[in-house]
BAKEDO-459890 format. One record per residue (C-alpha): x negated, y negated, z. Coordinates in steps of 0.05 Angstrom, whole numbers, plus 5000, padded with zeros to 4 digits. Example, Ala and Ser with C-alpha at 12.3 -4.5 7.8 and 13.67 -1.06 7.14 Angstrom:
BEGIN
475450905156472750215143
//
This chain:
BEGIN
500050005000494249585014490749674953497849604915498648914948491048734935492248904854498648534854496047864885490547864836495247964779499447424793493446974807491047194737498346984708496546294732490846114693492245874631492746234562485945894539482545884591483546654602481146814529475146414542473746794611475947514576471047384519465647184571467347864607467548254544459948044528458548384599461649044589455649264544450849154591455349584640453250374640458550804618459151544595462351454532458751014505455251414463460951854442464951174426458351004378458451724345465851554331464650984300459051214259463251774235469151374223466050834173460651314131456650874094459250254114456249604164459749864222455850624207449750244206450449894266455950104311454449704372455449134329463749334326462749514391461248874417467748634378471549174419469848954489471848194471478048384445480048824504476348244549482047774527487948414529485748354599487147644621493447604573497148194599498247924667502347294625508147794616509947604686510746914656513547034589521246934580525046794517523846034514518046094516515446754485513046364411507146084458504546794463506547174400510147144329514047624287513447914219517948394191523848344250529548394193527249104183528149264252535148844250537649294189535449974221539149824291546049614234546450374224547950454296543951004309537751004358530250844328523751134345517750614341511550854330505750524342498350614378493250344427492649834383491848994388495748874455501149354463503049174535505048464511508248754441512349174480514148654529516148134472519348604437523948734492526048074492527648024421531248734414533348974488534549784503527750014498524550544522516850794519513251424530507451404572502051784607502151564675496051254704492051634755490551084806497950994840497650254861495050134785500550504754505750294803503249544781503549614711510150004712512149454741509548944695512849444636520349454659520448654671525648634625529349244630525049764590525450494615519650804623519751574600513551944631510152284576510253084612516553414588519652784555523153184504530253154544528752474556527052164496533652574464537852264522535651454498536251614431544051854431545051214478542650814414534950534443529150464413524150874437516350684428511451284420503851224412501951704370493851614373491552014429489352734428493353354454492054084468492954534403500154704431502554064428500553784367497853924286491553794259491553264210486052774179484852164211479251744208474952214170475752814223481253244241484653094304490453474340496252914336503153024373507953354327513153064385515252474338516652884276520953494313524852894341526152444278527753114245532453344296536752794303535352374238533851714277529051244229522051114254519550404248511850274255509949684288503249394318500248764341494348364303491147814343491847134301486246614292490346054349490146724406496446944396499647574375502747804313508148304317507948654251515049244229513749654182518249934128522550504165518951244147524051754130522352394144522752974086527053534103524654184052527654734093520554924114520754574190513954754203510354354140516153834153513553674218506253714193508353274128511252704174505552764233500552604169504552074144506051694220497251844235496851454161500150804183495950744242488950964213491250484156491949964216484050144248481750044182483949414180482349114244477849654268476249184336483149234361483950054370481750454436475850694416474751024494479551554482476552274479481152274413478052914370476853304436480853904418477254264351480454654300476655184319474755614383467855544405464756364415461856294495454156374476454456904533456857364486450457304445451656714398449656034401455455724364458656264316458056904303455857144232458857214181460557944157456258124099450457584127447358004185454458094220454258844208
//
């Protein structure tokens, strides 16, 4: 409770200081965080390298990396400015492109999945838009520090969004979608093999949550991609995409594979783009394609091939 109250003071002191000035201070802290040892830093380079073959960024990651840690350096002072963000005066912290596609999926009347990723600053996207289109709900992992999470829960239903924990959502997720929400997924972070399908993103094959596609197939509710691009005055651009329709061949299991490749498209398509704006932290190709043979058993990696000294 302590801690909780410790966390939520400093939040709210952080809501006080003013837009700019936070950016300044979050870029200032961003240029410390390379200097800071962490464990990942060199799986977050090998990512990058293999991510951008041939390219600046391949030849010197640290270089993006650098434009990683000020980006999240100013995600971390703006996020507490939810707590002060209300319809009047939301334009000061974001703008939106593309809300009319949103505005004719919801005319059908049925419920919407967005889909979107660690991307830009999705605290703030989801919190603005809330505002703009109310009845949403979000799948999330939990955070493992309680105060923390019980903060930022807090900070994510300001304004009436329900927050769906991400174990066992299924019944869930069903449950807002017949009651006509929107319901945000990120779809970027790795799974175990049971949960997801491999599929190519960023160069590498990464297990990807074939949650989305099983839903949008089951109950036919449109999935809108949308994501948030940082603008050149500090604020945030909220950017719908053209509703995705999944295809329905009779075959469920390549349906759901055909859909999970086309939703990992949009937001590889997005990293591409802004490559400075995703989560590069996340352990995202962790689970291979492949079981590793326990060099107990007398291999190093694999076993031989038959026909090449297998016997």
């Amino acid at each position: 409770m302590i801690v909780y109250r410790l966390l939520s003071i400093l939040i709210h002191g952080m809501a006080l200081i003013p837009l700019p000035v936070g950016r300044v201070l979050g870029k200032g802290l961003g240029r410390l965080f390379p200097i800071l040892p962490t464990s990942r830093t060199s799986i977050v380079l090998e990512n990058i390298r293999r991510a951008f073959p041939g390219t600046e960024w391949a030849k010197n990651p640290k270089k993006l990396l650098r434009k990683v840690y000020l980006h999240f350096g100013q995600m971390l002072f703006e996020v507490p400015h939810i707590l002060r963000m209300n319809p009047a005066n939301m334009d000061r912290y974001v703008l939106f492109e593309g809300k009319e596609i949103l505005e004719r999926v919801l005319a059908k009347g049925k419920g919407c999945f967005l889909l979107t990723a660690h991307f830009g600053n999705w605290e703030m996207m989801s919190a603005a838009v809330t505002l703009l289109f109310p009845r949403l709900a979000i799948v999330v992992r939990p955070i493992d520090f309680a105060p923390l999470d019980r903060l930022i829960s807090e900070i994510r239903t300001r304004f009436g969004t329900e927050i769906i924990p991400k174990r066992k959502a299924m019944r869930q997720v069903l449950k807002a979608i017949k009651e006509k929400k929107n319901v945000g997924i990120l779809l970027d972070q790795n799974v175990d093999w049971y949960e997801g399908v491999f599929v190519d993103f960023l160069g590498r094959r990464a297990c990807t949550n074939k949650g989305l596609a099983r839903l949008a197939l089951k109950t036919g509710a449109p999935v809108v991609p949308v994501f948030s691009v940082r603008q050149g005055d500090g604020r945030i651009k909220i950017i719908f995409e053209p509703e995705l329709t999944p295809i329905k061949s009779g075959d469920k299991t390549r349906d759901v594979e055909e859909a999970t490749i086309r939703f990992t498209k949009v937001i590889e398509n997005y990293i591409r783009k802004h490559p400075d704006h995703w989560f590069w932290f996340h352990r995202r190709w962790k689970t291979r394609p492949y079981c590793r043979i326990p060099e107990s058993k007398g291999y190093s990696t694999f076993p031989p091939a038959r026909g090449m000294g297998g016997g």
